[in-house]
TORKOL-4160 file (C-alpha; in steps of 0.2 Angstrom, whole numbers, padded with zeros to 4 digits, m for minus):
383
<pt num="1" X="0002" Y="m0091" Z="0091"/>
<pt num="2" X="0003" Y="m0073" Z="0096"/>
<pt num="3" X="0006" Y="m0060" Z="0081"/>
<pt num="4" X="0006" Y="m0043" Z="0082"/>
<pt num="5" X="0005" Y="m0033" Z="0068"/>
<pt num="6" X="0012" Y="m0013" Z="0065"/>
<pt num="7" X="0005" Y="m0003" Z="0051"/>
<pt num="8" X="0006" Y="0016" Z="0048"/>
<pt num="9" X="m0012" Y="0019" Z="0049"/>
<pt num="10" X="m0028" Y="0010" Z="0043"/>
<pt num="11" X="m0039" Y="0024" Z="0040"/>
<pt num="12" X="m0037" Y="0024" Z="0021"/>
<pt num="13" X="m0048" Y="0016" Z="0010"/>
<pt num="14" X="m0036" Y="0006" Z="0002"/>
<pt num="15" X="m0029" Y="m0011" Z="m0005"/>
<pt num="16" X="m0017" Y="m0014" Z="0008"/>
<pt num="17" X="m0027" Y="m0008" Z="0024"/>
<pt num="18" X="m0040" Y="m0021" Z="0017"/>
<pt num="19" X="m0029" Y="m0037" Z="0016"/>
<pt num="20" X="m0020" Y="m0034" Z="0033"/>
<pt num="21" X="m0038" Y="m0029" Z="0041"/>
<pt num="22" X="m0045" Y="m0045" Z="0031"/>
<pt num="23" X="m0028" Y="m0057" Z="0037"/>
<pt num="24" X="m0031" Y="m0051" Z="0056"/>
<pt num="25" X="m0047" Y="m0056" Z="0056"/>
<pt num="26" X="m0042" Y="m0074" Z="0045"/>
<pt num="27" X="m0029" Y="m0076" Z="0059"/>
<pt num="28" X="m0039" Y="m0075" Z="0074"/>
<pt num="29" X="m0054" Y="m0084" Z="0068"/>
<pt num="30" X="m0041" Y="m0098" Z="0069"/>
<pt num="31" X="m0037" Y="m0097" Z="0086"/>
<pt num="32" X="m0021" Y="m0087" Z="0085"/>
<pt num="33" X="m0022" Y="m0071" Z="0096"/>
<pt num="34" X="m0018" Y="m0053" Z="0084"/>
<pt num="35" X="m0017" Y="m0038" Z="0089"/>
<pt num="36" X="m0015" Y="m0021" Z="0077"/>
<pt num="37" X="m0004" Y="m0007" Z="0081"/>
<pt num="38" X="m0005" Y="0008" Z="0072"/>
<pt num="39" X="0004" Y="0024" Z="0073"/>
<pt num="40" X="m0005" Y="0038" Z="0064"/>
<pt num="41" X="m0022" Y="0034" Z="0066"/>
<pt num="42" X="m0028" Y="0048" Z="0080"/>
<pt num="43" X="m0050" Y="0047" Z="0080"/>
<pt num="44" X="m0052" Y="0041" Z="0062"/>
<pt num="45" X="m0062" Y="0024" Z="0061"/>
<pt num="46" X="m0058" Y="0010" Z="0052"/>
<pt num="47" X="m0070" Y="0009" Z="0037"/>
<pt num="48" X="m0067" Y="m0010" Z="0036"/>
<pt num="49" X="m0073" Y="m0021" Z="0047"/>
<pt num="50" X="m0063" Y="m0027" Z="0062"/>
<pt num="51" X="m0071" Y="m0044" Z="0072"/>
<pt num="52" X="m0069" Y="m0041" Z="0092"/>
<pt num="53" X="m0056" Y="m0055" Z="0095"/>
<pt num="54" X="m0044" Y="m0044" Z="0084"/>
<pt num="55" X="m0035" Y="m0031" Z="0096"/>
<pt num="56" X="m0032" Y="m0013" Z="0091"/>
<pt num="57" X="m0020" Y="0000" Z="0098"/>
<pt num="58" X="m0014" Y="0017" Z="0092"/>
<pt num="59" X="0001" Y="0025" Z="0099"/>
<pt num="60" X="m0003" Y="0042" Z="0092"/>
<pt num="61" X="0016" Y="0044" Z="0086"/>
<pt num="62" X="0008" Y="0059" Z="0071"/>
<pt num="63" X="0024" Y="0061" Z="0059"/>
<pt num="64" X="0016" Y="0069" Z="0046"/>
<pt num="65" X="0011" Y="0083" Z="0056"/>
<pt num="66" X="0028" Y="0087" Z="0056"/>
<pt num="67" X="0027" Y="0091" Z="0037"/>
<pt num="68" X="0021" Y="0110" Z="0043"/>
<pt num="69" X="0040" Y="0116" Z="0053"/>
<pt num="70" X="0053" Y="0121" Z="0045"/>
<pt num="71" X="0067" Y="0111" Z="0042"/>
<pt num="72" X="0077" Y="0111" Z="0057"/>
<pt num="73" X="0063" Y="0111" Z="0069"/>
<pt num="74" X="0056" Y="0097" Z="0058"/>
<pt num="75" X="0070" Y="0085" Z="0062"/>
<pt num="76" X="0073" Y="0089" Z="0080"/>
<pt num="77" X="0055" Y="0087" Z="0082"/>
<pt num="78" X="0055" Y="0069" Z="0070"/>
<pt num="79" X="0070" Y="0063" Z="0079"/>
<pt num="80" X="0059" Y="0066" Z="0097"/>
<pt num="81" X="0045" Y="0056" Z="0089"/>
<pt num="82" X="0055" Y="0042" Z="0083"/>
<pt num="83" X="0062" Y="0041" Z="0100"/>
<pt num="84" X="0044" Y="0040" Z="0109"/>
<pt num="85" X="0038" Y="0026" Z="0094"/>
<pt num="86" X="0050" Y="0015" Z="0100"/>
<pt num="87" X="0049" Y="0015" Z="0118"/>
<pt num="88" X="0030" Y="0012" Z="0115"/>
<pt num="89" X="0034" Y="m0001" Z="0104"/>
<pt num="90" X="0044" Y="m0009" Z="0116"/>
<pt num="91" X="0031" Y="m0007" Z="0130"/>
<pt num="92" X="0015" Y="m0016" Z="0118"/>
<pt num="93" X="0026" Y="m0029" Z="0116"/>
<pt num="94" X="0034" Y="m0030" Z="0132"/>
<pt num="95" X="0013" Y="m0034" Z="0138"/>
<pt num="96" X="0007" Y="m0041" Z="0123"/>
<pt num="97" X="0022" Y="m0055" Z="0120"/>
<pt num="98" X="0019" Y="m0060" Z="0103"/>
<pt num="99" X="0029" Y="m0074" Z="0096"/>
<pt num="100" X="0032" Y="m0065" Z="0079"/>
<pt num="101" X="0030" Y="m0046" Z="0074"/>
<pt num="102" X="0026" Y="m0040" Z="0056"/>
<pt num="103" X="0031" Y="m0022" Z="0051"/>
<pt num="104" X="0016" Y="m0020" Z="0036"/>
<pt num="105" X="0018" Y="m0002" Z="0035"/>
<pt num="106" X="0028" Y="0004" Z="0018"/>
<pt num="107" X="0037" Y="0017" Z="0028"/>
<pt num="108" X="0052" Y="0009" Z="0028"/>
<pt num="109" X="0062" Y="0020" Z="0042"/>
<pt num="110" X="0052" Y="0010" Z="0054"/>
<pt num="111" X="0061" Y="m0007" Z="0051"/>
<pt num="112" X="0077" Y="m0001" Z="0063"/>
<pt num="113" X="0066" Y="0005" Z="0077"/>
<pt num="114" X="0054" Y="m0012" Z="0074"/>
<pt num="115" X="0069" Y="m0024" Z="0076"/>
<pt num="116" X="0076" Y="m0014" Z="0089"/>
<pt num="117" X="0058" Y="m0015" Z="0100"/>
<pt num="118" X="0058" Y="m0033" Z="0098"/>
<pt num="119" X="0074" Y="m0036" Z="0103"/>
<pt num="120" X="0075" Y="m0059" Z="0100"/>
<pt num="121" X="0055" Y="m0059" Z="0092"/>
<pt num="122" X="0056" Y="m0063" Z="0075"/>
<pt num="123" X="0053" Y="m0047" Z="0063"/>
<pt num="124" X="0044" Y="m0052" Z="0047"/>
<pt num="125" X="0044" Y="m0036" Z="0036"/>
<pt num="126" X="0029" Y="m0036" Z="0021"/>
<pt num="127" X="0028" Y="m0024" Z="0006"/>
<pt num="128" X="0012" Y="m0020" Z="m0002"/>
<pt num="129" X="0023" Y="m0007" Z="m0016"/>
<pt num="130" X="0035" Y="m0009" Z="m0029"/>
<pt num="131" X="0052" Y="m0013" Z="m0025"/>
<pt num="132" X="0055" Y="0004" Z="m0036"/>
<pt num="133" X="0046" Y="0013" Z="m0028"/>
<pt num="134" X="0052" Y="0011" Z="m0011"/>
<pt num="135" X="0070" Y="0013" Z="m0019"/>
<pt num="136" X="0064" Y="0027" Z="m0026"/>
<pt num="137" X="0066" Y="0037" Z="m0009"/>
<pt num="138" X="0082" Y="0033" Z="m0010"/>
<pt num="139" X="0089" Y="0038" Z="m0026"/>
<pt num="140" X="0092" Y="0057" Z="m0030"/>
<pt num="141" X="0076" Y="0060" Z="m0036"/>
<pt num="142" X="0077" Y="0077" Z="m0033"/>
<pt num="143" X="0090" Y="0089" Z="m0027"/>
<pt num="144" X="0092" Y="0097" Z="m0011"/>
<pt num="145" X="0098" Y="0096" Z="0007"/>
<pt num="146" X="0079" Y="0088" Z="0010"/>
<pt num="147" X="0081" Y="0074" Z="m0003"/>
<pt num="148" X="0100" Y="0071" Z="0002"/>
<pt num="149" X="0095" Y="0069" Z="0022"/>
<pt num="150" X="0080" Y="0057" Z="0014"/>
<pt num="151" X="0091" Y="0046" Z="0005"/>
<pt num="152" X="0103" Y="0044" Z="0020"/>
<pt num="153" X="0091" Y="0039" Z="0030"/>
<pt num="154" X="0083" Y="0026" Z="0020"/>
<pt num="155" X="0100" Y="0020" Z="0014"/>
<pt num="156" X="0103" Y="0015" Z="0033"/>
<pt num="157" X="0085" Y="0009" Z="0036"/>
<pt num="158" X="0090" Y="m0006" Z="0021"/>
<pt num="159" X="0103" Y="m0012" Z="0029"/>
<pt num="160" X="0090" Y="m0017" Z="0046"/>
<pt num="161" X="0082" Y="m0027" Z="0034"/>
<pt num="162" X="0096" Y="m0041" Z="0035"/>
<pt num="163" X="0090" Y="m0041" Z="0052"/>
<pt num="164" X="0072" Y="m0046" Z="0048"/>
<pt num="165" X="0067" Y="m0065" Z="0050"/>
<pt num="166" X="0060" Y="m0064" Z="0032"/>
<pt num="167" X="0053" Y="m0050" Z="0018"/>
<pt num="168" X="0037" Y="m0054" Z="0011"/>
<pt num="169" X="0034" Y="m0046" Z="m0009"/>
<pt num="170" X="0019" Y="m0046" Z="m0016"/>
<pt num="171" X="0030" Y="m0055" Z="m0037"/>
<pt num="172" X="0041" Y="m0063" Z="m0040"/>
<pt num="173" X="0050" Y="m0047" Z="m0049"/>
<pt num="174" X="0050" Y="m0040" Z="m0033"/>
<pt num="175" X="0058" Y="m0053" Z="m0023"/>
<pt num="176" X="0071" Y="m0056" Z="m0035"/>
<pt num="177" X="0076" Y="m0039" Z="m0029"/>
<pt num="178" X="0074" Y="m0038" Z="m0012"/>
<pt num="179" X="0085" Y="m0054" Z="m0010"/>
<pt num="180" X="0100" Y="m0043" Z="m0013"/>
<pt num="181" X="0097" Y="m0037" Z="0004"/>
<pt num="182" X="0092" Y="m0052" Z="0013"/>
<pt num="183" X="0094" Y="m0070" Z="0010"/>
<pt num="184" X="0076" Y="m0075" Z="0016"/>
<pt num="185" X="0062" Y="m0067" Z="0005"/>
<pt num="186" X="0044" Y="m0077" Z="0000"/>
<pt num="187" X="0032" Y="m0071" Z="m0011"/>
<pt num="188" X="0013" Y="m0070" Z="m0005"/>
<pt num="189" X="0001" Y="m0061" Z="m0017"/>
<pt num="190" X="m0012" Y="m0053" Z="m0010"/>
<pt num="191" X="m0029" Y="m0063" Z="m0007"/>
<pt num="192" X="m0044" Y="m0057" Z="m0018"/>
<pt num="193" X="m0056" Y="m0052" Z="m0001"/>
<pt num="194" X="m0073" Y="m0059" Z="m0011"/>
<pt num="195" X="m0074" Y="m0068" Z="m0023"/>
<pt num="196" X="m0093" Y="m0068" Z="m0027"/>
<pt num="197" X="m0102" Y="m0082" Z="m0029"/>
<pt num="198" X="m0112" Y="m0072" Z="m0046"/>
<pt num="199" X="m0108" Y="m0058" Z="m0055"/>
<pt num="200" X="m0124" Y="m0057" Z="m0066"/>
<pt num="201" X="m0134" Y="m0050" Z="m0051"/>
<pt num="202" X="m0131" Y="m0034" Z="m0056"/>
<pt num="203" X="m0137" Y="m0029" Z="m0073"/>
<pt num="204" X="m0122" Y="m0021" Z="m0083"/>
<pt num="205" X="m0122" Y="m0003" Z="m0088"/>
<pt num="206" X="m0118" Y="0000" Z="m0108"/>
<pt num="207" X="m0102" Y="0006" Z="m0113"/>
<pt num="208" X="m0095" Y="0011" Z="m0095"/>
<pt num="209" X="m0074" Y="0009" Z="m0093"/>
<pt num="210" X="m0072" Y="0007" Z="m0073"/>
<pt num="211" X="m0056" Y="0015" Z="m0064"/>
<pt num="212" X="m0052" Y="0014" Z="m0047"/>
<pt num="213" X="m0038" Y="0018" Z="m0036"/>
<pt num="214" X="m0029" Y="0035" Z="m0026"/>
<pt num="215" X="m0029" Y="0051" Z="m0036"/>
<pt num="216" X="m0011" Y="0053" Z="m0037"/>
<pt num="217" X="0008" Y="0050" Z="m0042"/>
<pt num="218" X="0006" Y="0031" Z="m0043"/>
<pt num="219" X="m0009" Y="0029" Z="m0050"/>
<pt num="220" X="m0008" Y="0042" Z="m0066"/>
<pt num="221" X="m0025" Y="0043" Z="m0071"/>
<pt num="222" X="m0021" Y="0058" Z="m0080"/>
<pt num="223" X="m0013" Y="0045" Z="m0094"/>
<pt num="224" X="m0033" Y="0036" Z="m0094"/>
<pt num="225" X="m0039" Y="0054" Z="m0098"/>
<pt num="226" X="m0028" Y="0057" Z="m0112"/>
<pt num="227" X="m0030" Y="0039" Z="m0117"/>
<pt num="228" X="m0050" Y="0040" Z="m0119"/>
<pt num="229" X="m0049" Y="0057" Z="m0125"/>
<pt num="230" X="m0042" Y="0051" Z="m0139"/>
<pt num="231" X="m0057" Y="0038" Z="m0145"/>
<pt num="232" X="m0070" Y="0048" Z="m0134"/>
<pt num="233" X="m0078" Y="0056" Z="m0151"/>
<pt num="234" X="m0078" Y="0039" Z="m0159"/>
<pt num="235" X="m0087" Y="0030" Z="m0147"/>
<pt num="236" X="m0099" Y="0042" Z="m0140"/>
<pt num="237" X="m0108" Y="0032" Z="m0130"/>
<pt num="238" X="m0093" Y="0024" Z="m0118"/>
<pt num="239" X="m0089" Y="0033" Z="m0102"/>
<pt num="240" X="m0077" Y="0031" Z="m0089"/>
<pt num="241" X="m0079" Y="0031" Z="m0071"/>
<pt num="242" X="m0068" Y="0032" Z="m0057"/>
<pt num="243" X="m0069" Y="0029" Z="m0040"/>
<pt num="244" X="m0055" Y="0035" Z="m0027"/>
<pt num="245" X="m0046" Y="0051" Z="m0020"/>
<pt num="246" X="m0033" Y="0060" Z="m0015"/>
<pt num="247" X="m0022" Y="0075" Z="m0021"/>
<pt num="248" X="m0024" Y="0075" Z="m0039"/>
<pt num="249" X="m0043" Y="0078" Z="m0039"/>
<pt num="250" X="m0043" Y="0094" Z="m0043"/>
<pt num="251" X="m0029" Y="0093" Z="m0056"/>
<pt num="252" X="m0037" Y="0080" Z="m0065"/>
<pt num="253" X="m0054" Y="0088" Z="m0064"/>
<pt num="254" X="m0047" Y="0102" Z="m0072"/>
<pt num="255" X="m0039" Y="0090" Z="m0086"/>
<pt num="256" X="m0055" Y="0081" Z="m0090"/>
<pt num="257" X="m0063" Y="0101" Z="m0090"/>
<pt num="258" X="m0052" Y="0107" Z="m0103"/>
<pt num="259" X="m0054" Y="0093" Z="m0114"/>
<pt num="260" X="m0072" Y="0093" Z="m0112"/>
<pt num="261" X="m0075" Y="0079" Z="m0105"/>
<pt num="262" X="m0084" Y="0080" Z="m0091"/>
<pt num="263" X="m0100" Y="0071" Z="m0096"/>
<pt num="264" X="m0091" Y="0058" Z="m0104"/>
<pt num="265" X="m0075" Y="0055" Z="m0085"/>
<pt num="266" X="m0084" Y="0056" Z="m0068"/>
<pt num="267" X="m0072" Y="0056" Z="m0054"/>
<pt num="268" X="m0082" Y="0048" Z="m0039"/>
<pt num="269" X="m0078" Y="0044" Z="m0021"/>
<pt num="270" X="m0072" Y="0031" Z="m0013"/>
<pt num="271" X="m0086" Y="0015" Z="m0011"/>
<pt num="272" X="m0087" Y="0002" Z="0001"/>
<pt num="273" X="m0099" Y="m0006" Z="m0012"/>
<pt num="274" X="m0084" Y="m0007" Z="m0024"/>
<pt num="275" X="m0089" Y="m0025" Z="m0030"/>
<pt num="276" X="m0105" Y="m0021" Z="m0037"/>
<pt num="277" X="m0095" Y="m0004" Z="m0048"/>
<pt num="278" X="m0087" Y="m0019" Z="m0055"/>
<pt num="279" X="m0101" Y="m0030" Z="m0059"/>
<pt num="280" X="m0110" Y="m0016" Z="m0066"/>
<pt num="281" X="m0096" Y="m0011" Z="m0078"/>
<pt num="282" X="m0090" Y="m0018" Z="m0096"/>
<pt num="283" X="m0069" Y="m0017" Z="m0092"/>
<pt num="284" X="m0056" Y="m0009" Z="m0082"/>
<pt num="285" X="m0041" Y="0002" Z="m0084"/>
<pt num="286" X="m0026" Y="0005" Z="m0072"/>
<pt num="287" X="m0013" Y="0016" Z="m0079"/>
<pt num="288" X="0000" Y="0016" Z="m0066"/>
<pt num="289" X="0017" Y="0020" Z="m0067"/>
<pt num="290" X="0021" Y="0006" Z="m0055"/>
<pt num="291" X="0012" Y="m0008" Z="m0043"/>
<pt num="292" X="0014" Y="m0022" Z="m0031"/>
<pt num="293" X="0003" Y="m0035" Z="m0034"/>
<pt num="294" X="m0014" Y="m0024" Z="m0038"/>
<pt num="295" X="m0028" Y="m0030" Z="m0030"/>
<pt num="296" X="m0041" Y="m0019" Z="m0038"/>
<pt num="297" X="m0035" Y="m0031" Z="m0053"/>
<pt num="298" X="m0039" Y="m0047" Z="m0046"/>
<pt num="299" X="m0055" Y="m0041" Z="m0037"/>
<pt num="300" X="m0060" Y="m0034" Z="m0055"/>
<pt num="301" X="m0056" Y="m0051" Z="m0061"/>
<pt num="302" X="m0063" Y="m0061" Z="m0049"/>
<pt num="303" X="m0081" Y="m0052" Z="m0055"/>
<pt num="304" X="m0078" Y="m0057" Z="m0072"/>
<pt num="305" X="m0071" Y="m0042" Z="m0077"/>
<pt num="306" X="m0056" Y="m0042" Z="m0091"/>
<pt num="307" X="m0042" Y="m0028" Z="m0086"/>
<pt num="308" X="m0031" Y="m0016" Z="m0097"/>
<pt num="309" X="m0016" Y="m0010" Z="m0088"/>
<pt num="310" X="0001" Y="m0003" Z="m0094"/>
<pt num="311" X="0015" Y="m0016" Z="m0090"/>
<pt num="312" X="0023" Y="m0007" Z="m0078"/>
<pt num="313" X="0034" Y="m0013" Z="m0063"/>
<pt num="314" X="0031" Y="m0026" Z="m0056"/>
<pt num="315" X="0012" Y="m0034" Z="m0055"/>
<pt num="316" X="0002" Y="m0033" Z="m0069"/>
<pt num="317" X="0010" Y="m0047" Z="m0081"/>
<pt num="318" X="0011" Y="m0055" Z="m0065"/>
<pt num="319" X="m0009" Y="m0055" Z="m0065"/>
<pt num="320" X="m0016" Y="m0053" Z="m0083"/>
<pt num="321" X="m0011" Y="m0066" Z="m0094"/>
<pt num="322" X="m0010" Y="m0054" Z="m0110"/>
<pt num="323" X="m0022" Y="m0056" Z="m0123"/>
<pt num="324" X="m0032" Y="m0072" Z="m0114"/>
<pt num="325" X="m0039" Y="m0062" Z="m0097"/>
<pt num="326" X="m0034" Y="m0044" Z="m0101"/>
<pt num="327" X="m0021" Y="m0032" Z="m0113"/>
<pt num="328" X="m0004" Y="m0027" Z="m0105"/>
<pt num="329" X="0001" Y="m0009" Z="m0115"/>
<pt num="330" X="0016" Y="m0003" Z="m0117"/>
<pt num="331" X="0023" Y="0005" Z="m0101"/>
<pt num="332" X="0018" Y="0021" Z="m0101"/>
<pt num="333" X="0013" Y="0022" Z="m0120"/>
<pt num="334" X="m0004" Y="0033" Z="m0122"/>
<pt num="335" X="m0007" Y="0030" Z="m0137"/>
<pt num="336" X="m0004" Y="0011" Z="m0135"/>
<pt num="337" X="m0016" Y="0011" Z="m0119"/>
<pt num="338" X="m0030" Y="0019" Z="m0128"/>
<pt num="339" X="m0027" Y="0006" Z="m0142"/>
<pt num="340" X="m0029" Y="m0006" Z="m0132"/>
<pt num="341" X="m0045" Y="0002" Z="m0121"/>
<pt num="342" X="m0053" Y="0003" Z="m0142"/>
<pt num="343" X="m0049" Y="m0014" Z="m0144"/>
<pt num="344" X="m0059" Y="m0018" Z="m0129"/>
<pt num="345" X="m0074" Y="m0006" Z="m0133"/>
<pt num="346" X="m0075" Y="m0015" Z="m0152"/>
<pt num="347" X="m0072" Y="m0032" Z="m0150"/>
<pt num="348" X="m0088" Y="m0038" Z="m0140"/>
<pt num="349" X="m0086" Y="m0056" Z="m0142"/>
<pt num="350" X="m0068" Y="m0059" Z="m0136"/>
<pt num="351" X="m0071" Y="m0045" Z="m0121"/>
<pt num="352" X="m0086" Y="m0057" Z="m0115"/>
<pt num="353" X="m0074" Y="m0073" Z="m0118"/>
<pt num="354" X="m0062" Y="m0063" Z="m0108"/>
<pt num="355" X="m0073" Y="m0060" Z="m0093"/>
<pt num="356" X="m0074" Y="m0080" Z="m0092"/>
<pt num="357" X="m0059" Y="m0084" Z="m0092"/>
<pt num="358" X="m0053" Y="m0069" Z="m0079"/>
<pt num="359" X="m0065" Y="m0074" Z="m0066"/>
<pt num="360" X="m0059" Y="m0092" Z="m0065"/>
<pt num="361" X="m0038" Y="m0086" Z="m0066"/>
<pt num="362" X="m0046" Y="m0077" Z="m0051"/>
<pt num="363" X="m0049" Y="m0092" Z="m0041"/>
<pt num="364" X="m0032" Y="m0094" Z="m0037"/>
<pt num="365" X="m0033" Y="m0079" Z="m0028"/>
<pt num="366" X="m0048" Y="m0086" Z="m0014"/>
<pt num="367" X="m0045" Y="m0084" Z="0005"/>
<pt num="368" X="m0045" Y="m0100" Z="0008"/>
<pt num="369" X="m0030" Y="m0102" Z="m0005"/>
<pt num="370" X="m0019" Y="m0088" Z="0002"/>
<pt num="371" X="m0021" Y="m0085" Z="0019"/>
<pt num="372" X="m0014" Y="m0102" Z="0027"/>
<pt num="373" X="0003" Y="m0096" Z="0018"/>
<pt num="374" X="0004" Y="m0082" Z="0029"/>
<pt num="375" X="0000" Y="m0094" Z="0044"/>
<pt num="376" X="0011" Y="m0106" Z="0037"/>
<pt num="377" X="0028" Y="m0094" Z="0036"/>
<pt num="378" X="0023" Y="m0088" Z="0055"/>
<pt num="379" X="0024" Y="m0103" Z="0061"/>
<pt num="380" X="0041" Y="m0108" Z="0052"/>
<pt num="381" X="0047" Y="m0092" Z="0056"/>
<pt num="382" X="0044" Y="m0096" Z="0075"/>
<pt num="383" X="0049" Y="m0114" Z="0072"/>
């Protein structure tokens, strides 16, 4: 089986660049020939590793650089760029002649020019965000000619999803939505990429609360700050560390500064050794305002680590059984998210029954358990 693979670029450190880097290399350690199309990812490396037998391509099609023309010259000049991706498209598969193409990339504009490349291959679209959010670029978010011409556009591009061989979602939730635009949808969660065979080789640090993920919209650390901030005085020997980036760093450095935390919240880079910040921590936190299925969640879990997470579309609940392996709060509730993170810090006992029983709920979440679904839909979907 020939697949090939489109995403937007894999130069992020991030949950989704991991799996479809992690998939690729599944796949073609089975015999199955893969190769990797981005379209944004000029010089920057891959800062996962990608086995030889995977093929990698860039077709340099740059839209965000588009971001600094004004408006009119923007969409001449995105309308040009759309052209060009296409007719490179066709032409990688034109040589490559995969049997089934999977558009992974969250972008959605892309599905029209996707189907249209691949003319009778199969399309298999995958998302790896919330149904709300990618909705979100639809609705009237905000107003202005900007936000109108965005919403048209996407409006169109969900109707090309009826077109697609199947939608992949990361829930249930989510596919229960996206069924109202196509009649053939599965649900694939996202594989855990290690599940380590111990976690007590690293010895853990005293009262540390781990956070990791982008610094920005999605994620709204700033909800964790205020959260702590509010027991940080009663537990002065618990401090919170986050790994990740992106365009909120300064403004939640700033927040943690005001409130005089900055011995106490440490905002850290992204880590390739991410597993052994798990191992080394006592629990996480994730206070996003909405998720897929996250895998920092599962990875957290699958090194014994019990999770506090606002229940917020659509994957937490999904992932945490509340109470047994973690505590759901309230969506969006502060006070309720640092209730929970207190209950965490002072009940020592159940947190240590927790980590048990999170590791093994993890399992379920192994490789070897999720990876010949995706081999199994692509060749039904070429069948």
């Amino acid at each position: 089986m020939k697949i090939l693979i489109i995403h937007r670029s894999f130069a992020l450190v991030g949950g989704a660049e991991r799996v479809i880097i992690e998939k690729a290399n599944y796949l073609a350690n089975q015999g199955h020939e893969v190769l990797l199309v981005s379209y944004e990812q000029g010089q920057h490396p891959i800062p996962y590793v990608l086995q030889s037998n995977v093929k990698f391509v860039d077709l340099n099609c740059r839209f965000f650089t588009l971001a600094k023309y004004p408006l009119l010259i923007r969409l001449y000049k995105f309308f040009n760029l759309k052209r060009k991706l296409c007719s490179l498209l066709q032409q990688t598969i034109l040589d490559f002649s995969p049997n089934v193409v999977v558009l992974a990339s969250d972008w959605q504009f892309l599905v029209g020019i996707v189907v249209k490349a691949s003319k009778d291959i199969p399309v298999i679209a995958e998302f790896h965000n919330a149904y709300d959010f990618i909705i979100k670029k639809i609705g009237d978010v905000e107003n202005g000619v900007k936000s109108k011409l965005t919403g048209f556009y996407y409006k169109r591009s969900l109707k090309q999803f009826r077109n697609c061989a199947c939608l992949v979602s990361l829930t249930e939730n989510d596919a229960r939505h996206w069924r109202n635009h196509s009649a053939h949808v599965a649900v694939i969660p996202n594989p855990v990429t290690l599940y380590p065979e111990s976690v007590n080789d690293i010895p853990k640090e005293n009262g540390r609360i781990l956070c990791v993920g982008r610094l920005n919209d999605q994620k709204r650390i700033d909800r964790l700050v205020t959260a702590f901030s509010m027991i940080a005085d009663k537990y002065p020997t618990w401090h919170v560390d986050i790994f990740g980036e992106g365009d909120k760093r300064s403004a939640l450095q700033k927040q943690i500064s005001e409130l005089n935390l900055q011995e106490r919240i440490v905002l850290h880079q992204p880590t390739k050794q991410i597993y052994d910040e798990y191992k080394k921590s006592q629990f996480l936190v994730l206070s996003s305002a909405y998720e897929g299925r996250p895998l920092v969640l599962i990875e957290a879990m699958a090194c014994g680590l019990p999770c506090v997470a606002f229940n917020c579309p659509s994957g937490p609940a999904e992932i945490i059984d509340d109470g047994v392996t973690g505590l759901l709060a309230e969506n969006g509730n502060v006070v309720d998210l640092s209730q929970k993170m207190e209950w965490m810090i002072t009940h020592e006992v159940e947190r240590n029954e927790m980590s048990v029983k999170a590791r093994k709920a993890a399992e379920i979440y192994e490789p070897s358990n999720i990876m010949h679904r995706w081999e199994a839909l692509y060749l039904g979907v070429i069948s």
